[in-house]
LOROVO-775024 format. One line per 5 residues: number of its first residue (from 1); for each residue x, y, z of C-alpha. Coordinates in steps of 0.25 Angstrom, whole numbers. Last residue first. Example, Ala and Ser with C-alpha at 12.3 -4.5 7.8 and 13.67 -1.06 7.14 Angstrom:
<nodes>
2 = 55 -4 29 ~ 49 -18 31 .
</nodes>
This chain:
<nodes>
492 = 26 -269 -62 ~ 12 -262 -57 ~ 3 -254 -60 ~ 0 -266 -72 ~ -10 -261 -84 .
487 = 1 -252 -90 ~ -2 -240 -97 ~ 2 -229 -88 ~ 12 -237 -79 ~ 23 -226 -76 .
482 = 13 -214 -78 ~ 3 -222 -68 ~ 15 -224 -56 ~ 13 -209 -50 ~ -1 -208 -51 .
477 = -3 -221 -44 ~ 7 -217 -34 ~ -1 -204 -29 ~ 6 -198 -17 ~ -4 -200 -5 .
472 = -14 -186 -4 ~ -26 -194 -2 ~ -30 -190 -16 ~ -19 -196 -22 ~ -4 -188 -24 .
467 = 5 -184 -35 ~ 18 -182 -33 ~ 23 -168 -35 ~ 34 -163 -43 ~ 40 -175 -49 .
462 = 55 -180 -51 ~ 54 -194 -55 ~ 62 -206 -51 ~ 69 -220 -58 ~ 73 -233 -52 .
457 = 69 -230 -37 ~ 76 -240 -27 ~ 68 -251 -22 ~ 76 -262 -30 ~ 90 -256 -25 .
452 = 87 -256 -12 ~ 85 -241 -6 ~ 94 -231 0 ~ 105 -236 -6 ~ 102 -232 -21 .
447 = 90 -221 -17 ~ 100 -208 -20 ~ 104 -213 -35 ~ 88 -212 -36 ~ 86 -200 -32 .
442 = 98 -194 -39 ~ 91 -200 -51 ~ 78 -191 -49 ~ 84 -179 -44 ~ 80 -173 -30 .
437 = 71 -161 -31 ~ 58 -167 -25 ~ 47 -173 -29 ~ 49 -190 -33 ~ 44 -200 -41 .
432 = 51 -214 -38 ~ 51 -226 -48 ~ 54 -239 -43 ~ 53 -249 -53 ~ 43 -259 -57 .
427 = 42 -273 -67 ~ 58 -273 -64 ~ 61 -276 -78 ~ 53 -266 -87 ~ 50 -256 -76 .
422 = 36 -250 -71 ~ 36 -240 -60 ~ 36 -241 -47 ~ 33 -229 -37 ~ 39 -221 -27 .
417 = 33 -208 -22 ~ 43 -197 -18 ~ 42 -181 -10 ~ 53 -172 -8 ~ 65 -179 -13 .
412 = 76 -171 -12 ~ 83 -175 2 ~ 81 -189 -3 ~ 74 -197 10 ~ 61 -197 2 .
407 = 66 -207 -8 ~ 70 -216 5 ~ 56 -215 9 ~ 50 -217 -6 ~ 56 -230 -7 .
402 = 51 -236 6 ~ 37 -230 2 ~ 38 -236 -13 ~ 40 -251 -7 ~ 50 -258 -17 .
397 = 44 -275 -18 ~ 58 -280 -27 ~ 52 -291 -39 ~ 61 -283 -49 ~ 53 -268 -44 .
392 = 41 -270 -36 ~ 36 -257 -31 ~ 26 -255 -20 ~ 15 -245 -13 ~ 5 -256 -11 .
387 = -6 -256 -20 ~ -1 -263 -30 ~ -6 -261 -45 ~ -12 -271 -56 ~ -8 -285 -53 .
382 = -16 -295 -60 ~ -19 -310 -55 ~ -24 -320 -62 ~ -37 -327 -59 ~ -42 -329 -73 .
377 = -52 -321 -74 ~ -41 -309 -68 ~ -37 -306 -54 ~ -34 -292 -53 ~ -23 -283 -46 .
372 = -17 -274 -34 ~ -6 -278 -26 ~ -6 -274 -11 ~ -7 -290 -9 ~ -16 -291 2 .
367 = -18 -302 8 ~ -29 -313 8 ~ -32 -322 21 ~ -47 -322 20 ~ -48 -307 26 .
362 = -37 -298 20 ~ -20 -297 26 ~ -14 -287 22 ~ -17 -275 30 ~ -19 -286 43 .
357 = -5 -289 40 ~ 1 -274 39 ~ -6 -270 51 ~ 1 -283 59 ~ 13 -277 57 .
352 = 25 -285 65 ~ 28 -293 52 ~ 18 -295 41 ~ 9 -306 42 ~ 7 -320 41 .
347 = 11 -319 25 ~ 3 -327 14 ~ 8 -341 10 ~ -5 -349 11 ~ -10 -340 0 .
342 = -20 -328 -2 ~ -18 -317 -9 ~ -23 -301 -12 ~ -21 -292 -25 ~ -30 -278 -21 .
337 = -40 -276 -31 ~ -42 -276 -47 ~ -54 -283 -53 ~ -52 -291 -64 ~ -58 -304 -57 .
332 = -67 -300 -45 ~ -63 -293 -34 ~ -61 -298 -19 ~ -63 -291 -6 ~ -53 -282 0 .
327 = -60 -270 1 ~ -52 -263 -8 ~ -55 -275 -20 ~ -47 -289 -17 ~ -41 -297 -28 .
322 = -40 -309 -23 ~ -28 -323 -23 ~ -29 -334 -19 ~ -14 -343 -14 ~ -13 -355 -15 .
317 = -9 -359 -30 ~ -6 -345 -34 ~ -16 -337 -37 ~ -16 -333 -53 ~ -4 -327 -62 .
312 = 3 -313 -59 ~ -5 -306 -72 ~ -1 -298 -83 ~ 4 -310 -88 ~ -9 -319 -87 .
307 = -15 -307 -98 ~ -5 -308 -106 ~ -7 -321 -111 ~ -1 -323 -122 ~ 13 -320 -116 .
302 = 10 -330 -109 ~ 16 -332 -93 ~ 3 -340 -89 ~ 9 -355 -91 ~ 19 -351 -83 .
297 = 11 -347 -70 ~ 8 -332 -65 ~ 8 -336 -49 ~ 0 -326 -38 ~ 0 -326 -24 .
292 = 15 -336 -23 ~ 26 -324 -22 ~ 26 -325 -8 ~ 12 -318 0 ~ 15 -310 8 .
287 = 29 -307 1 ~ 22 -305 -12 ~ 15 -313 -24 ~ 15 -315 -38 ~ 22 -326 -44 .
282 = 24 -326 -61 ~ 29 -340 -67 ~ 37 -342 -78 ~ 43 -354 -87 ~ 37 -352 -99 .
277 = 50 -352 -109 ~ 62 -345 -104 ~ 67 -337 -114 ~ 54 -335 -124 ~ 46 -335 -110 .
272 = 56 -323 -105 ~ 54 -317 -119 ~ 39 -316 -118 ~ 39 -314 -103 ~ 49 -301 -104 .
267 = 37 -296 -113 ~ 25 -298 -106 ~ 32 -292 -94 ~ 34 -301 -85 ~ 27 -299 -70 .
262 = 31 -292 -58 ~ 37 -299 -46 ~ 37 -312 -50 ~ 45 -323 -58 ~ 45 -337 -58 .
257 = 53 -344 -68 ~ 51 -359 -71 ~ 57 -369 -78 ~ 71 -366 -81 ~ 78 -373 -91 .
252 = 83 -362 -100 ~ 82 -365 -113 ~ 84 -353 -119 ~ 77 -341 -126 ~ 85 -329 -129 .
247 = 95 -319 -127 ~ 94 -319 -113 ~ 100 -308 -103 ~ 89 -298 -106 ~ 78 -310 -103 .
242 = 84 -313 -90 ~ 84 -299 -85 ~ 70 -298 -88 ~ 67 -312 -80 ~ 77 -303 -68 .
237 = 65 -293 -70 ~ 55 -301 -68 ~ 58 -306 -57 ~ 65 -321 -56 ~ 62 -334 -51 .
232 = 69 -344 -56 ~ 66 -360 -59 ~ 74 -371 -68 ~ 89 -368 -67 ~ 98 -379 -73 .
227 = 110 -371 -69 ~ 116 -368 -82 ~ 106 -360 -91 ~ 97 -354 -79 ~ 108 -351 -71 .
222 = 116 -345 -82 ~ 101 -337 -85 ~ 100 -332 -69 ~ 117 -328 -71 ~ 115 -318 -85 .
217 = 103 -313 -76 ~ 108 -310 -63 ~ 100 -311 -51 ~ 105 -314 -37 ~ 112 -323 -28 .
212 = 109 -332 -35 ~ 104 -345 -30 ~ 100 -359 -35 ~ 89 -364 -28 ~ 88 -381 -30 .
207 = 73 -389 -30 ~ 70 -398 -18 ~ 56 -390 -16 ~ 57 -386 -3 ~ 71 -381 -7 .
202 = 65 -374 -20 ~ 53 -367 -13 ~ 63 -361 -1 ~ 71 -354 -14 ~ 59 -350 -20 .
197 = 56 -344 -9 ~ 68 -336 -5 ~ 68 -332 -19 ~ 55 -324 -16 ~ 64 -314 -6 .
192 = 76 -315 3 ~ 82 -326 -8 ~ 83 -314 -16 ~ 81 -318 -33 ~ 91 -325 -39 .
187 = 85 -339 -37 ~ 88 -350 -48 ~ 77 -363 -43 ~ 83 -375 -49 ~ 70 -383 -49 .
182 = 71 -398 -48 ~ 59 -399 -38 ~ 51 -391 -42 ~ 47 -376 -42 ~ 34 -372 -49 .
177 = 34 -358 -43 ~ 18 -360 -41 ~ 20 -374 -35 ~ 34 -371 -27 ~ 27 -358 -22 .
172 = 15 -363 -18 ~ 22 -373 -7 ~ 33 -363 -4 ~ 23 -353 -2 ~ 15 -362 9 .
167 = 29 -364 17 ~ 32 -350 19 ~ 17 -345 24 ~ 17 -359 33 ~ 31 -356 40 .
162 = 24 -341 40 ~ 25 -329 33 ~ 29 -313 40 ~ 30 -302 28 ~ 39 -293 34 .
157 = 35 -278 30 ~ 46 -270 24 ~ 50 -255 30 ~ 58 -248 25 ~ 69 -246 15 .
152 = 67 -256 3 ~ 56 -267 10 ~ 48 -276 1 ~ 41 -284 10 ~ 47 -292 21 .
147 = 48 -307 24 ~ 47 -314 35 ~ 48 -328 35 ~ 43 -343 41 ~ 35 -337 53 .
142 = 25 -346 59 ~ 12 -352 54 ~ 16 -364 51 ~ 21 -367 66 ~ 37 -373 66 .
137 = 40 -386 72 ~ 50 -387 82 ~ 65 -381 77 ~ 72 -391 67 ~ 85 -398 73 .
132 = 95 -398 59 ~ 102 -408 57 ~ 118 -407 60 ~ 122 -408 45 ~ 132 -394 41 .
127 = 130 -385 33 ~ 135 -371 36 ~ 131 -361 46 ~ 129 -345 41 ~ 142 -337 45 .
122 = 142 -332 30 ~ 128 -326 30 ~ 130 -318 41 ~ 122 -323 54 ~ 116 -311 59 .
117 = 108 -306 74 ~ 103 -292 73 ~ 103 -281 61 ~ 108 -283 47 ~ 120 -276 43 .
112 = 117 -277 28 ~ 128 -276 18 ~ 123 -290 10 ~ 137 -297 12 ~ 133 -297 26 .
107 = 123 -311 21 ~ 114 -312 32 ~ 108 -321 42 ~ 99 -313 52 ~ 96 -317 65 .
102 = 83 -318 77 ~ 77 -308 64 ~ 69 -297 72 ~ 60 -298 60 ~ 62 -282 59 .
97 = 75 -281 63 ~ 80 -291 51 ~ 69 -283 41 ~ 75 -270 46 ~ 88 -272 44 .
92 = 87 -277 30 ~ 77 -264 27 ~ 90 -255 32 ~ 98 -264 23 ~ 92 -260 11 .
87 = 85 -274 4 ~ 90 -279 -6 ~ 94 -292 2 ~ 80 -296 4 ~ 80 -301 20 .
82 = 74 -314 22 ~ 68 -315 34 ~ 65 -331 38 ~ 58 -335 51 ~ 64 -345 58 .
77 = 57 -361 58 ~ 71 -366 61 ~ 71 -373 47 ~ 65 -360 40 ~ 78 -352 47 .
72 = 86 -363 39 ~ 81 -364 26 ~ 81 -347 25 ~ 96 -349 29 ~ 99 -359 19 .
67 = 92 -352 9 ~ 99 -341 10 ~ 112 -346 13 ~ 112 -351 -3 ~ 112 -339 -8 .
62 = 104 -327 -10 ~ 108 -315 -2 ~ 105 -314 13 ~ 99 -306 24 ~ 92 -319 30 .
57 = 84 -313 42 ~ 79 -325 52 ~ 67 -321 61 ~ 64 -331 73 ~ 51 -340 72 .
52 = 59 -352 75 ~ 71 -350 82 ~ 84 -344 78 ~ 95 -341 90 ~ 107 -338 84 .
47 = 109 -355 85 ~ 96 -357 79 ~ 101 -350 66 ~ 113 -358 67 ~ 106 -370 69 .
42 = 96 -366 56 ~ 109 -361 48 ~ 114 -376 50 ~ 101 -382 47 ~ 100 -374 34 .
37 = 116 -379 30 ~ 111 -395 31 ~ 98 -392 25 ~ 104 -384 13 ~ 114 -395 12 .
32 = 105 -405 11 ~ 96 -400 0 ~ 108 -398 -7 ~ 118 -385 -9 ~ 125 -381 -21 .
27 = 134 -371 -25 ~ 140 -360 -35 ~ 133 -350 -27 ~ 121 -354 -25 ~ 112 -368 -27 .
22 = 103 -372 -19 ~ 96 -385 -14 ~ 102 -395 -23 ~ 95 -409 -20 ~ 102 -420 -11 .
17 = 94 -416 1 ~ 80 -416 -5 ~ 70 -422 4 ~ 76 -420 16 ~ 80 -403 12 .
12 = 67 -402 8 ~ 59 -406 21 ~ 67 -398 28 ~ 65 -386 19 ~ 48 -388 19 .
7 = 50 -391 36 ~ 58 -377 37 ~ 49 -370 28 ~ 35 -372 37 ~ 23 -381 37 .
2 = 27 -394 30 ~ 17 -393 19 .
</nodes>
């Protein structure tokens, strides 16, 4: 390994400079183009006072100035914050003052007025062939990226990795992802979230990104028809989409699908394996740990065997993973406990609060997962519950509490408790249970712009109490079990 991201990019842009590098938009950029155009961003950067270490916030849709800006603050040895652009604007904000980002390129078409020093997306530098001075060498151990949690109105946690962290996924993730060299890689997922690796796994690979600027059905499968498309990552939901759209098998020529998230449903496998043929692979892993804890291989995705399908896969190729009892020591197989991992690619820290890492962190340089599960005989891994207070609704981490403060703010709500219930395509949706005298649908007519789309309820209930645990906190578990009575999963 070469130690950080801007050597791995370097390093690919002098051994591949005649292959396509990304497609977008109607065009085409090489290898050498993307180093030629990087390096120009990385003197502009410099130029509005960028160094090494210093926060760069990209507040931008997917396109090819993503990737050219995430190369270059990686080639100055920056820090890269990546800004989800369904996020509210207030959350935007606060991400960009959090980092205390030195400046911020963003795309004013998003709505956002984001705080501090900006380089709009337009005014970016072009290509142009002065070569690029590289800063002195960067420490493995410094900051690569922050990224944050969830987030829908208040406050995420950034999640701070390393120039080793960032390099060590890539490593495992073109192995477990089984990305090659000759991959056409379709992204339609944000680039601000696990796009954004895959993207960095194809350009140290050689392999081409070709970019959407989001996910439409009847466009993924032209793409996968006409434009020799041989690797996507989807969730499940987009998969389901896929399947309404198709009429029947076809010789598709991609290779591999990876999906995450939630798993397939047994039966959107059976028909996405008739369409596709056996071409998926299941990643499980989160922000702390990016999507590499976990890996559900193709040869595991049998209909037969529904037992592996229940399950996220085994360890992924470095990483270990335990299930820890209460007192964090580890169960024996088909015993449920806290999910815990163990990988080169594990975060430093979470930013400013040093509570929040030692609370995740256990001795042996595990982390808690807040997922809860067993490991079968065969070392698969099985989720059962999560013990933090989340939804994940289309692959989209929603935070109940966050949710349940701008419920409160209705003038009828008296009291609320937010919870996920289980939905066909999304795997979860937010469901909202609610004491007051407001009326269910106004309710939720009232969330739209006061919450991202994905985090806003989908259905709610009028109830007149909630019920509550013995320690007098409202009782969630009792709230959810009339949603997932005869289910083995608590979970989407």
């Amino acid at each position: 390994m070469r130690g950080t991201l801007g050597a791995e990019f370097t390093a690919a842009f002098d051994r591949y400079r005649d292959r396509t590098a990304v497609e977008a938009g109607g065009r085409r950029w090489t290898f050498a183009d993307l180093d030629r155009w990087s390096a120009a961003v990385a003197r502009q950067l410099r130029d509005h006072g960028v160094r090494a270490g210093d926060p760069v916030a990209l507040h931008l849709g997917n396109g090819v100035e993503f990737v050219v800006a995430d190369v270059a603050v990686a080639r100055l040895g920056a820090v890269k914050v990546p800004v989800n652009t369904l996020l509210p604007a207030d959350t935007v904000r606060y991400i960009v003052e959090a980092v205390a980002a030195r400046v911020a390129i963003v795309d004013p078409a998003l709505g956002v007025d984001v705080p501090g020093p900006v380089i709009p997306v337009g005014d970016l530098a072009g290509p142009s062939d002065p070569p690029f001075s590289p800063p002195a060498p960067v420490a493995s151990d410094a900051r690569a990226a922050i990224y944050f949690t969830g987030g829908t109105t208040g406050r995420p946690k950034g999640v701070v990795h390393t120039q080793a962290s960032a390099v060590a996924v890539q490593y495992a993730q073109l192995l477990e992802a089984e990305i090659a060299q000759d991959d056409r890689l379709l992204l339609t997922t944000p680039l601000a979230h696990a796009a954004g690796l895959f993207a960095q796994s194809a350009l140290i690979r050689g392999a081409t990104c070709v970019i959407e600027p989001g996910f439409d059905a009847d466009r993924v499968l032209d793409a996968l028809r006409t434009r020799g498309i041989t690797w996507t990552f989807l969730v499940p939901t987009m998969l389901y989409r896929l399947l309404d759209a198709v009429a029947g098998p076809e010789e598709f020529g991609v290779r591999t699908i990876v999906y995450g998230a939630a798993p397939i449903t047994p039966g959107h496998l059976a028909r996405a394996l008739e369409v596709f043929g056996p071409v998926f692979v299941q990643l499980y892993g989160q922000t702390e740990c990016p999507n590499w804890g976990t890996r559900l291989a193709k040869d595991d995705h049998d209909p037969a065997r529904p037992d592996l399908l229940d399950s996220c896969g085994r360890a992924s190729i470095v990483a270990d993973v335990m299930i820890a009892s209460d007192d964090s020591s580890p169960v024996a197989a088909g015993e449920t406990g806290e999910v815990c991992l163990r990988s080169p690619y594990l975060l430093q820290g979470y930013l400013d609060d040093p509570a929040a890492t030692a609370e995740k962190f256990l001795p042996g340089g595990w982390i808690r997962t807040g997922d809860v599960g067993f490991l079968d005989e065969g070392g698969y891994l099985h989720l059962r519950d999560r013990r933090a207070d989340m939804v994940i609704s289309g692959g989209m981490n929603v935070y109940c509490r966050e949710v349940e403060d701008v419920l409160a703010d209705h003038p009828g709500v008296a009291q609320v408790a937010v919870i996920g219930v289980p939905h066909d395509d999304w795997g979860e949706a937010v469901h909202a249970v609610v004491v007051g005298s407001v009326d269910a649908d106004e309710l939720l007519a009232w969330s739209r712009g006061r919450l991202a789309a994905y985090a806003r309820p989908k259905s709610a209930e009028l109830a007149d109490e909630l019920p509550v645990t013995p320690f007098g906190k409202v009782d969630k578990k009792a709230l959810r079990a009339p949603h997932w009575a005869g289910r083995e999963r608590a979970i989407g």
